[in-house]
VOPAGU-2260 file (C-alpha; in pm, 1 decimal, decimal comma):
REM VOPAGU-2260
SITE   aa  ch    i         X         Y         Z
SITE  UNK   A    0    3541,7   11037,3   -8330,8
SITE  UNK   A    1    3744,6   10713,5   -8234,5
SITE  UNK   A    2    4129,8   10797,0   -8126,6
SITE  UNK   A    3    4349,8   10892,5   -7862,1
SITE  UNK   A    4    4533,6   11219,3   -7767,9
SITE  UNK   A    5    4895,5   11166,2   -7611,1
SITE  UNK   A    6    5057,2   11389,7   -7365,0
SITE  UNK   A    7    5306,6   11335,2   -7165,7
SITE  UNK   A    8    5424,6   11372,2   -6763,0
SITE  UNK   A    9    5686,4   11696,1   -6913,1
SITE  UNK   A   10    5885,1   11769,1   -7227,9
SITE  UNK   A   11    6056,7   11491,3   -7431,8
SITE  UNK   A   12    5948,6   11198,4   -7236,3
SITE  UNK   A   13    5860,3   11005,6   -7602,5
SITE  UNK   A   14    5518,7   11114,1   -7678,7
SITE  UNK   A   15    5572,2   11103,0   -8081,9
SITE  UNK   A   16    5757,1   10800,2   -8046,6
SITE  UNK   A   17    5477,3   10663,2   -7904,5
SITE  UNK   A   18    5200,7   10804,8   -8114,5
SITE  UNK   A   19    5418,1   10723,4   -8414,0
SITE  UNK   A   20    5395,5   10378,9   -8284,5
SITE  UNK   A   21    5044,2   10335,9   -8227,5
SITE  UNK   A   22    4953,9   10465,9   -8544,6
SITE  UNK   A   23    5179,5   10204,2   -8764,6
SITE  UNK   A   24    5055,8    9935,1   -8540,8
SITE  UNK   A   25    4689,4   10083,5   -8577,8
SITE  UNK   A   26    4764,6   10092,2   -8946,1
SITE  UNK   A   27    4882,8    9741,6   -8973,0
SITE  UNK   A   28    4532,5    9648,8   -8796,6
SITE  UNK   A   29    4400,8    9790,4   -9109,4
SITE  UNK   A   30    4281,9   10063,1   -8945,4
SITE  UNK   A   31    4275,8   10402,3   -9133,2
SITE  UNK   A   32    4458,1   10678,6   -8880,6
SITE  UNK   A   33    4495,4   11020,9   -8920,0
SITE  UNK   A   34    4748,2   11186,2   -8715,6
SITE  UNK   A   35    4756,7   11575,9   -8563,0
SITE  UNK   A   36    4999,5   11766,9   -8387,0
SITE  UNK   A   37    4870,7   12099,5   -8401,9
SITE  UNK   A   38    5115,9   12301,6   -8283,3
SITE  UNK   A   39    5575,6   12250,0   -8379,7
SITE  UNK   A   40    5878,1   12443,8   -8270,3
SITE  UNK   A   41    6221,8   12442,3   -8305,3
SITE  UNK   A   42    6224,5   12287,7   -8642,9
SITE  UNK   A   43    6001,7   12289,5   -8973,6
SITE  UNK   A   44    5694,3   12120,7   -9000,8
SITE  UNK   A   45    5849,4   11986,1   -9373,2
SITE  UNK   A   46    6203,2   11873,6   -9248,9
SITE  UNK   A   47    6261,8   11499,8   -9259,8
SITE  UNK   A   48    6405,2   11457,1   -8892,4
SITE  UNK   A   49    6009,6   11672,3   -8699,1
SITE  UNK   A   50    5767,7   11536,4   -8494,2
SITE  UNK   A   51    5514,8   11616,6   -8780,5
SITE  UNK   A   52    5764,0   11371,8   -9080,2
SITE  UNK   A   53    5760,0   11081,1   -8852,1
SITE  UNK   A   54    5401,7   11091,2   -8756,5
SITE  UNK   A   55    5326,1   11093,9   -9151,6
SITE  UNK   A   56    5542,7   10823,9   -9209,3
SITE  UNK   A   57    5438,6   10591,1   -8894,4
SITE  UNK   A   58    5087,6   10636,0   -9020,8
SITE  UNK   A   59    5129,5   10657,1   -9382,4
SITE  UNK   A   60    4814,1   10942,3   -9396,3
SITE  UNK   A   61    4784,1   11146,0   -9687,6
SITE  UNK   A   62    4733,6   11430,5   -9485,2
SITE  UNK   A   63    4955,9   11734,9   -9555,2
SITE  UNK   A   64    5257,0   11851,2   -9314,9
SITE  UNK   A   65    5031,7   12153,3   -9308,7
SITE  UNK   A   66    4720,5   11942,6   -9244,6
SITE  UNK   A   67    4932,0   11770,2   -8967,7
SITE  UNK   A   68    5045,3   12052,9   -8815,2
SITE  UNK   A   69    4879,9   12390,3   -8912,4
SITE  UNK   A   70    5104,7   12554,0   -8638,7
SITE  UNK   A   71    5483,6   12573,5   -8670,4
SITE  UNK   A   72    5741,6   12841,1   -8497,6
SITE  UNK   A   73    6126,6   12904,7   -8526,8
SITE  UNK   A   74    6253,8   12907,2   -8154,5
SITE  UNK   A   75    6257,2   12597,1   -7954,8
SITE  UNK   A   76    6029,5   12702,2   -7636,8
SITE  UNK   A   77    5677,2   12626,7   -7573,0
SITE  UNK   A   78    5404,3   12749,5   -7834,6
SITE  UNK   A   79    5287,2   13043,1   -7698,0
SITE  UNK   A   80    5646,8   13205,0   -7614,4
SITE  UNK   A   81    5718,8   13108,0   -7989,1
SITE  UNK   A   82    5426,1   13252,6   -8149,3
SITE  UNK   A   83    5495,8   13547,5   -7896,3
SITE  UNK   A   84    5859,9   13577,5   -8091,1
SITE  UNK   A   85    5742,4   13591,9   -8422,5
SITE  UNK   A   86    5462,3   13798,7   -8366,2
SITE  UNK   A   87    5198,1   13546,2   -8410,4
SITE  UNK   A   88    4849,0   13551,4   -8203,5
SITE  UNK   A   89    4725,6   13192,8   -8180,4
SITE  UNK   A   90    4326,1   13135,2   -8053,9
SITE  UNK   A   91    4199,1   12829,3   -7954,1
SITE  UNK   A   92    3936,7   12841,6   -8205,6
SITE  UNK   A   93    4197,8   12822,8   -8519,1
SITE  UNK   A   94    4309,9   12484,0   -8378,8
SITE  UNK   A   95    3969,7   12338,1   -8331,0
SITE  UNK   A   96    3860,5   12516,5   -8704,2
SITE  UNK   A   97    4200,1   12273,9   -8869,0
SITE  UNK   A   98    4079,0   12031,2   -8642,0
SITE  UNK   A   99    3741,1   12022,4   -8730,1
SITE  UNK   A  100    3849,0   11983,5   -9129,9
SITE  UNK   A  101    4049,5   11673,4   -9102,9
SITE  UNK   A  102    3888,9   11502,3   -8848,3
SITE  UNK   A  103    3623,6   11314,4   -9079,4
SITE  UNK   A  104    3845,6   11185,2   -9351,6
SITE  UNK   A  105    4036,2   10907,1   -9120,2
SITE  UNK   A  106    3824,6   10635,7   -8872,5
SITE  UNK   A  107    4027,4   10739,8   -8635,1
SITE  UNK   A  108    4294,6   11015,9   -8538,4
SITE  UNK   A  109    4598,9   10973,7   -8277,5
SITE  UNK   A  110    4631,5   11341,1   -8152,4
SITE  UNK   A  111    4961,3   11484,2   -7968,9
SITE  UNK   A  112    5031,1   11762,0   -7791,7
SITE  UNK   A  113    5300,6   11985,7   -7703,3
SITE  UNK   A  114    5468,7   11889,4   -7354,6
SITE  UNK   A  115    5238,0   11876,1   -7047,9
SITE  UNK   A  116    4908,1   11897,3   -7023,6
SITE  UNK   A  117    4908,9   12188,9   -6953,3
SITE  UNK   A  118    5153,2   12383,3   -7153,2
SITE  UNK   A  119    5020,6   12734,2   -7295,8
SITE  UNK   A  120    4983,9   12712,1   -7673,6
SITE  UNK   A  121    4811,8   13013,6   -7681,2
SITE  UNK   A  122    4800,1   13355,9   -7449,1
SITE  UNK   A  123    4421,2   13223,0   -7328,4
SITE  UNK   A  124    4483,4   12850,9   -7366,1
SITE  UNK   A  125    4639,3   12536,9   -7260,6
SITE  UNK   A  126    4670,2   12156,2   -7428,6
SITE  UNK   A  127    4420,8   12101,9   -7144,0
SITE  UNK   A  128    4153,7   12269,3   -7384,7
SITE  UNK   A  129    4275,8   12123,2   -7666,1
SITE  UNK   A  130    4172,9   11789,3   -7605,4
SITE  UNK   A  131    3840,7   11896,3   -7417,4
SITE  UNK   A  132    3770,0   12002,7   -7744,6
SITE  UNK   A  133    3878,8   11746,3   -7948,5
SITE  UNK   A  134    3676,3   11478,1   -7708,5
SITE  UNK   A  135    3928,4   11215,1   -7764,6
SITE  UNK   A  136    4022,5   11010,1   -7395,5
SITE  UNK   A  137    4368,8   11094,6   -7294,7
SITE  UNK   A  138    4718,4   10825,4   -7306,3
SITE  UNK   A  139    4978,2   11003,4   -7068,7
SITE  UNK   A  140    5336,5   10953,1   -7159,0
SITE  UNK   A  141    5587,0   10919,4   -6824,0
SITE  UNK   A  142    5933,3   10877,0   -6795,6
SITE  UNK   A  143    6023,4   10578,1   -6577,6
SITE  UNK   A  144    6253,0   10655,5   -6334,3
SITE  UNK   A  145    6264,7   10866,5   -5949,5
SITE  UNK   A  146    5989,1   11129,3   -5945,2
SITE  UNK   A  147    5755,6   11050,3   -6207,2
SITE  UNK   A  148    5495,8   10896,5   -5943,1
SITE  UNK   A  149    5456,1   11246,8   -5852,2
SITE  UNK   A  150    5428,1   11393,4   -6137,7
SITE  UNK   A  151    5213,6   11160,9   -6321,4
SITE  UNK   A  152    4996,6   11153,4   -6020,0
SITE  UNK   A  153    4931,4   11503,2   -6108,4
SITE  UNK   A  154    4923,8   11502,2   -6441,0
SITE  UNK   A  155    4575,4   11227,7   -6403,7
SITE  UNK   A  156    4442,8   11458,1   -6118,0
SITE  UNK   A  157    4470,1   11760,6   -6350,8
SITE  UNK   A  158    4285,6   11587,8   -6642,5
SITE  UNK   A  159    4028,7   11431,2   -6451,5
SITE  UNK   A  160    3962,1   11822,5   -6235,6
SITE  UNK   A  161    3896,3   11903,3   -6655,2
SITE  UNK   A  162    3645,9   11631,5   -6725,7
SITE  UNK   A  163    3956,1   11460,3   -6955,6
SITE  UNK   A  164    3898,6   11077,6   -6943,6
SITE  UNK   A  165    4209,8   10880,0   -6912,9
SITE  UNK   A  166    4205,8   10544,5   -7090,7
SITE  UNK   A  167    4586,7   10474,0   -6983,3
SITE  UNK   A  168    4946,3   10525,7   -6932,2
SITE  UNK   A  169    5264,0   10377,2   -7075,4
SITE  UNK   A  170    5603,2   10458,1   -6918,5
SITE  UNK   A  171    5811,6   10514,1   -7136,1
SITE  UNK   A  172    6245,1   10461,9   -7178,5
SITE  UNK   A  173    6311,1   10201,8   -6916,0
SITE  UNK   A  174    6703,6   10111,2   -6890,2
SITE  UNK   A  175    6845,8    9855,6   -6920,6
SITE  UNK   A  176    6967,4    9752,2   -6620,7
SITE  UNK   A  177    6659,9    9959,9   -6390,5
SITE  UNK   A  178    6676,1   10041,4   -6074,9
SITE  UNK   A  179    6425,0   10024,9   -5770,5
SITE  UNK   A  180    6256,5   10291,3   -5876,4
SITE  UNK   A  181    6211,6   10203,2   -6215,1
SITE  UNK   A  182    6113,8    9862,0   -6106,3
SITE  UNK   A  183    5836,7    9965,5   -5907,1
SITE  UNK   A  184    5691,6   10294,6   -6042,6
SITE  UNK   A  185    5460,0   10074,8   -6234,4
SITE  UNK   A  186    5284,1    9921,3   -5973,5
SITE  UNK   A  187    5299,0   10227,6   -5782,4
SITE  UNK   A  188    5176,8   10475,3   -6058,2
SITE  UNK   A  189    4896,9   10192,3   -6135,7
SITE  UNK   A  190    4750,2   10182,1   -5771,8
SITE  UNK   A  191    4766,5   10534,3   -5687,0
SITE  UNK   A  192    4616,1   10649,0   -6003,6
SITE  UNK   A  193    4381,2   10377,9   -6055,8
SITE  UNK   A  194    4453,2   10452,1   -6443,2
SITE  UNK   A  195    4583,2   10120,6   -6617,9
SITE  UNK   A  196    4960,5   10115,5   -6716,6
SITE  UNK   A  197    4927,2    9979,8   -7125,0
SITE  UNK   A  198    5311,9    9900,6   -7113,9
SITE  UNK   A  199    5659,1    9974,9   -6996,9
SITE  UNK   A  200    5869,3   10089,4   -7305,4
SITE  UNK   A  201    6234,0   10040,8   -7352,5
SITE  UNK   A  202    6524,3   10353,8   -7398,3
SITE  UNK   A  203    6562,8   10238,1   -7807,3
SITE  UNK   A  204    6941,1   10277,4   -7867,9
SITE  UNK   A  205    6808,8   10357,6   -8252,2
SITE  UNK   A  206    6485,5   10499,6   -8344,6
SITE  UNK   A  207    6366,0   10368,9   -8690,3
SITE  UNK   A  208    6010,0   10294,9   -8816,5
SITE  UNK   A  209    6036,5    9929,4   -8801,0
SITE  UNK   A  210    6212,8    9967,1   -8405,5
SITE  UNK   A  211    5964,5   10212,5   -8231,8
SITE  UNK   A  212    5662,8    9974,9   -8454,0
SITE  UNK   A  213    5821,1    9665,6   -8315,0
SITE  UNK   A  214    5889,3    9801,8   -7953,4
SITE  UNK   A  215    5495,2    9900,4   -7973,3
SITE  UNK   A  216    5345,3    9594,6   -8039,1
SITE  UNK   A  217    5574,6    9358,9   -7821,0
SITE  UNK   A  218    5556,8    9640,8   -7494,8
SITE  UNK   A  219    5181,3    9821,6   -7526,6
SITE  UNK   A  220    4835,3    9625,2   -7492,8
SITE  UNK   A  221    4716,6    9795,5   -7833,7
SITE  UNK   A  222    4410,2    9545,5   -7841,7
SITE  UNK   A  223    4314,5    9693,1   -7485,8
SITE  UNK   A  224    4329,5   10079,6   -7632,6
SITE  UNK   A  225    4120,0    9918,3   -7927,9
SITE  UNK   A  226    3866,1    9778,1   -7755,2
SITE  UNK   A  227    3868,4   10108,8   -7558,7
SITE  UNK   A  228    3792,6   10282,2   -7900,2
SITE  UNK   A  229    3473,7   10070,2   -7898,7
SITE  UNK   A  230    3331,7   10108,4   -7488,6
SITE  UNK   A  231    3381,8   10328,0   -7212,9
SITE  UNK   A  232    3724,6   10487,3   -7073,7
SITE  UNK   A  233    3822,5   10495,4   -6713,0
């Protein structure tokens, strides 16, 4: 299975703005993506303004919201605490069983997560296992300003402890007017990791289709992650 799966450095760094963006770019390469975030909350799966609407429409699959995202819960916390509220018992195994019945019908699948990497979505498993068991290489979403050397940093040394492969990292919401830190996380993050940064990404004042698609191809080396889709990963 050619793809990606996006996490991020922490919660709402831009991980679906990014995987929305990669997918309409893919898509405009004429390249047929799926899309799967397995697990929502907060908000419906069906509402127009989710993570699992604007993946469907960056990608333009014909994959279901349910298809998309077999998992959605009411409160706004992390997966597990959410099922947790409503009663719900999530295994691993149902995520890699919806997995498992989309995964053929698109060349290739972009694949988020929820948070970290390693959030609990379930009482005896983290996004960690998730993509283990989806196989797909790992694009980790940072924030770009003071502390997310650290943090990233760990966030490569916990996927590589799992056997994750990392094919890359894009920083994501850079000011305008960025500081030091900003500045030189890059560089930093780059060295110290030894994980290639695909792009520095702007703070988008509006977030439309045609912006985040735009912002995407001018800011991320989507030929690299394609011609990562047909080698090796770091």
């Amino acid at each position: 299975m050619k793809g990606f799966f996006v996490t991020g450095t922490d919660t709402d760094v831009g991980k679906t703005i990014i995987s929305g963006g990669l997918a309409a770019v893919l898509r405009e390469k004429n390249v047929e993506v799926g899309v799967f975030k397995p697990m929502l909350s907060g908000i419906s799966r069906e509402d127009p303004e989710s993570d699992t609407a604007f993946l469907k429409e960056m990608s333009q699959t014909p994959l279901t919201a349910e298809e998309i995202t077999p998992f959605a819960f009411r409160e706004p916390v992390s997966p597990l605490v959410a099922a947790q509220q409503e009663g719900i018992k999530v295994e691993l195994e149902e995520v890699v069983q919806k997995w498992e019945k989309i995964r053929g019908q698109c060349d290739c699948f972009i694949v988020e997560g929820a948070g970290g990497i390693s959030v609990p979505l379930g009482e005896k498993f983290l996004v960690s296992d998730v993509i283990q068991k989806t196989g797909l290489p790992l694009i980790i979403v940072a924030r770009p300003d003071l502390g997310t050397i650290n943090h990233t940093f760990l966030t490569v040394q916990y996927a590589r402890s799992a056997g994750i492969k990392v094919a890359g990292i894009i920083i994501n919401g850079r000011t305008e007017k960025p500081d030091l830190a900003e500045k030189t996380n890059p560089a930093v993050i780059e060295q110290l990791t030894g994980v290639p940064v695909l792009g520095v990404t702007p703070r988008l004042k509006k977030v439309t289709k045609r912006n985040v698609k735009e912002m995407v191809e001018e800011c991320i080396d989507v030929d690299f992650l394609m011609k990562q889709m047909e080698g090796s990963y770091v």
